[in-house]
C-alpha positions in Angstrom: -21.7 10.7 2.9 -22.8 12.7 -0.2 -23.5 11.2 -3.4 -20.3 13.2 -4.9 -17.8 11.7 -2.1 -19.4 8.1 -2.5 -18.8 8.3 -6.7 -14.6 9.9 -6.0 -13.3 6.1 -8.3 -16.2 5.3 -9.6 -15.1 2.9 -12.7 -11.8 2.4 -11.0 -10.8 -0.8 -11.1 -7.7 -1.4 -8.2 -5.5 -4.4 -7.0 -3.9 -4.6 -3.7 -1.6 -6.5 -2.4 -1.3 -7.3 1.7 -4.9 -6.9 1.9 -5.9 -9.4 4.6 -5.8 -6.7 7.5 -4.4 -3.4 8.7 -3.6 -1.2 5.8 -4.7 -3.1 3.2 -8.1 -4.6 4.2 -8.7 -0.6 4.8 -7.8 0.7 1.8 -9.9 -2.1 0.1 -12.5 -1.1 2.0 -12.3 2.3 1.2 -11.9 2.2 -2.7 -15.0 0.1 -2.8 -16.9 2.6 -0.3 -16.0 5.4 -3.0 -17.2 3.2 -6.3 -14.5 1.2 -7.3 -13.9 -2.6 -7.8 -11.0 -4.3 -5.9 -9.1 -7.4 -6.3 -7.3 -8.0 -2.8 -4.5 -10.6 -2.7 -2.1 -12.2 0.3 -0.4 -14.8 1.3 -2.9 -15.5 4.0 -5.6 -16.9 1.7 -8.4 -17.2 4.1 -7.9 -13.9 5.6 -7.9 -11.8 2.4 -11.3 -14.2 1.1 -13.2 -13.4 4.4 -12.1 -9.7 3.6 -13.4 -9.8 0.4 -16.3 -11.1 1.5 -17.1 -8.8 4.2 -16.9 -6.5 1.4 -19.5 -7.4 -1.0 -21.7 -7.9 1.6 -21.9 -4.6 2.6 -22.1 -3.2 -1.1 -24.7 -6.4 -1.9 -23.2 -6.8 -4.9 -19.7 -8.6 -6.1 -17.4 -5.4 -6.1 -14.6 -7.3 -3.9 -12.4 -10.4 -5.4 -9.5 -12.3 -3.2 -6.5 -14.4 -4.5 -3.7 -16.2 -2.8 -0.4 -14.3 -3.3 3.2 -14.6 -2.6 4.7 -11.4 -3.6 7.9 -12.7 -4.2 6.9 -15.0 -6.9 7.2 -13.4 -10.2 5.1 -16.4 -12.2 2.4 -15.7 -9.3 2.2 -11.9 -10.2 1.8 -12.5 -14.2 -1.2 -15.4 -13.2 -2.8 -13.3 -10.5 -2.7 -10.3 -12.4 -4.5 -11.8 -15.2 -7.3 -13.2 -12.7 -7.9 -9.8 -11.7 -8.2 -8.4 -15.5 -10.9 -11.2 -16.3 -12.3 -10.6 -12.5 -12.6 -6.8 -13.4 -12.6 -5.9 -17.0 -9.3 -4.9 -17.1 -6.8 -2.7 -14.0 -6.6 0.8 -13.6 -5.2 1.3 -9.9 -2.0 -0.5 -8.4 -1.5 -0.7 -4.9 1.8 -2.1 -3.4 1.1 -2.6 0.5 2.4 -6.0 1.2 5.6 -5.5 3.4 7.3 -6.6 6.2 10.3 -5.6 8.4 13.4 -7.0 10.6 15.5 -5.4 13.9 19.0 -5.6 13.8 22.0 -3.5 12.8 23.8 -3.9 9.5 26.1 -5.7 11.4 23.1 -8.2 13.1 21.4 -8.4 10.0 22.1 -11.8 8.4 21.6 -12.3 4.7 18.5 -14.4 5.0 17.0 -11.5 6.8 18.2 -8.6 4.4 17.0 -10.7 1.5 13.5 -11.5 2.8 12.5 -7.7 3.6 13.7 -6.0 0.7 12.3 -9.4 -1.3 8.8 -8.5 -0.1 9.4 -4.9 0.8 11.2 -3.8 -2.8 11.7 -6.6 -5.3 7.1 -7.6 -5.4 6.4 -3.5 -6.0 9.4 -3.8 -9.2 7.4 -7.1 -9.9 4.0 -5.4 -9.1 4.7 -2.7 -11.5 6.8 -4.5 -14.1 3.9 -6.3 -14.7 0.4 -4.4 -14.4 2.0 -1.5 -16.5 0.8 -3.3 -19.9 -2.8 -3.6 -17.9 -2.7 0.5 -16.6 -1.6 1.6 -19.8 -5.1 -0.3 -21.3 -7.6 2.0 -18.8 -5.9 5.4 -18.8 -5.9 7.4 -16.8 -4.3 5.2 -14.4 -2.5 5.2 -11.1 0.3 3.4 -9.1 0.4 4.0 -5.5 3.3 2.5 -3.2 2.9 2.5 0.7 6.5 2.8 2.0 6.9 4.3 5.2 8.0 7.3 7.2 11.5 5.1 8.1 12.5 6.2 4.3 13.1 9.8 5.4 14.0 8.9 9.7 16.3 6.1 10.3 16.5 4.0 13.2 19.6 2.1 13.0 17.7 -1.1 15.0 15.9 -1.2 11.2 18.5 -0.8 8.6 16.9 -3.1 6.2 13.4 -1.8 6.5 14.7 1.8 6.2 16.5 1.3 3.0 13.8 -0.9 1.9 11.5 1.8 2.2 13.8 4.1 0.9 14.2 2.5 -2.3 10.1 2.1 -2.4 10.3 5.8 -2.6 12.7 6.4 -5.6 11.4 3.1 -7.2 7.8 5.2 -7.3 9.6 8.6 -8.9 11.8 6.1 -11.5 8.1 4.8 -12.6 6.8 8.0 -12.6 9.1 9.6 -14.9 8.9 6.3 -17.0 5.5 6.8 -17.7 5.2 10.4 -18.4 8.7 10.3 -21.1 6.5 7.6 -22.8 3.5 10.5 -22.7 1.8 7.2 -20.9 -1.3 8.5 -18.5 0.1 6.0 -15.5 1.3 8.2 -12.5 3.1 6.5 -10.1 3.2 8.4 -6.2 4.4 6.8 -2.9 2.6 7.4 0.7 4.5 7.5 3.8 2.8 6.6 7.1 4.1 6.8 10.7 3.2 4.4 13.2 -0.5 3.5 12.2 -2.9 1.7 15.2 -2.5 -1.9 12.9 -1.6 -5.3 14.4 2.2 -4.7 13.7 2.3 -2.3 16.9 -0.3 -4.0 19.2 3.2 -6.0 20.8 4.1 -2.0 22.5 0.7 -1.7 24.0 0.8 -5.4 25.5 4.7 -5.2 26.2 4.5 -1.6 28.1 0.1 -0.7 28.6 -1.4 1.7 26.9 -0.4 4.7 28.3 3.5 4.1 28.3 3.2 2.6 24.3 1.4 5.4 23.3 4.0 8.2 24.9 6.7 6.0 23.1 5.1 5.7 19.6 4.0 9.4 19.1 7.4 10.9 20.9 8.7 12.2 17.6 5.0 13.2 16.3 4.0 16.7 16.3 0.4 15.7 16.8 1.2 13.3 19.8 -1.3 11.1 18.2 -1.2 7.4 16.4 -2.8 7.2 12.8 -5.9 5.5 11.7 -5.6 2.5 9.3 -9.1 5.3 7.4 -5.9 8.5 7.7 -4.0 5.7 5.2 -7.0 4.6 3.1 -8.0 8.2 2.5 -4.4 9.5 1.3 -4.9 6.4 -1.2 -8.0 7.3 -2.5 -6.6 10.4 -3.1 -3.9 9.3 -5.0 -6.3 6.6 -7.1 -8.9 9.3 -8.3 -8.8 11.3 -11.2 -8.7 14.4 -8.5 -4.7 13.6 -7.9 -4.3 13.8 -12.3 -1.6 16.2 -12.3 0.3 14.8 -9.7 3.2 12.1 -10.1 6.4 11.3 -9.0 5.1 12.6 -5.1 5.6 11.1 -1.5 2.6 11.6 0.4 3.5 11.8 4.0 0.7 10.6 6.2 3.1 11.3 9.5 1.4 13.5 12.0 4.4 16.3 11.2 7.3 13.6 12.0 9.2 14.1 9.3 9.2 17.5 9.5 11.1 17.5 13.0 
């Protein structure tokens, strides 16, 4: 790794949410590879701290802070925010990854159900943004970036709620976007769009049907017959964090393998 590549959010300063494995741990991991500080949150407190931890020790230095977080909780987001700003200096970076998902048709789908996903899935990244914008708008240039998913663009019926969770994740991120730049505000605000990624959330197809048989299911509808990487994630974020990504807003970032485009 170059000396260039290692400095690509150097003074960044990022929070993510869901950051106690899979997606989120990576993208922590990366931002702090390429210079930035992160505060990583979840509702799994012990997780997201060994995280953390793991973290500075590899920078030798504190560049990693962890917090207990229930996305859903609007007095949570105003509190943990302001950890992070004292933690930091202040918040330049926003990443909504904590989500979750449900099976069922709209008929299945009970109300309990629909209003836990899109809770965690749609109302925390209104809450995230809501309330770091007065934080971003202090340390411009600044960036917002919201992981939804490739089920915003291909529906499976069997996930109605995630899909239009992820769906509205999506035009959520453009409604910010143009917020900011009508204001002449340097926040952009972009959402990435994953297919299935090798995380803990898809391990039950490989134990359910073996390797072989999970993988020909998972990557039927991907051009590249090939899962993601948890890094293929991390590295469209870092993108979208750095100053390299200034001129672009109001995007969706497909990290898919080509599946949307069949």
């Amino acid at each position: 790794m170059t000396e260039v590549s290692a400095q690509r959010v150097a003074g960044k300063k990022a929070f993510i949410t869901g950051a106690a494995g899979g997606l989120g741990a990576a993208i922590a991991r990366m931002l702090a590879r390429h210079g930035a500080l992160v505060f990583l949150t979840d509702i799994d407190e012990e997780a997201v701290r060994q995280v953390a931890a793991a973290i500075n020790a590899g920078h030798g230095a504190a560049v990693a802070w962890a917090a207990m977080q229930n996305v859903r909780d609007e007095e949570r987001w105003q509190s943990v925010l302001a950890e992070a700003d004292a933690a930091m200096g202040g918040l330049s970076v926003l990443v909504n990854n904590a989500g979750i998902g449900a099976l069922g048709g709209v008929e299945s789908l009970t109300p309990k159900e629909w209003a836990r996903v899109m809770g965690v899935d749609v109302d925390a990244v209104y809450l995230g943004c809501k309330h770091a914008l007065p934080l971003l708008r202090q340390h411009q240039p600044a960036s917002i970036v919201n992981i939804s998913s490739l089920a915003a663009f291909k529906v499976d019926p069997d996930y109605t709620v995630y899909n239009t969770a992820k769906a509205a994740v999506a035009a959520l991120s453009k409604s910010v976007a143009i917020d900011c730049a009508r204001q002449g505000i340097d926040v952009r605000s972009n959402s990435v769009h994953p297919a299935f990624i090798r995380t803990g959330i898809v391990e039950p197809f490989f134990q359910q049907l073996g390797e072989h048989d999970a993988l020909r299911k998972l990557t039927r509808g991907i051009p590249l017959r090939r899962l993601g990487e948890v890094d293929d994630v991390a590295y469209a974020v870092l993108y979208l964090a750095s100053d390299e990504s200034r001129y672009i807003t109001a995007a969706e970032l497909r990290v898919d393998g080509g599946a949307s485009a069949v």
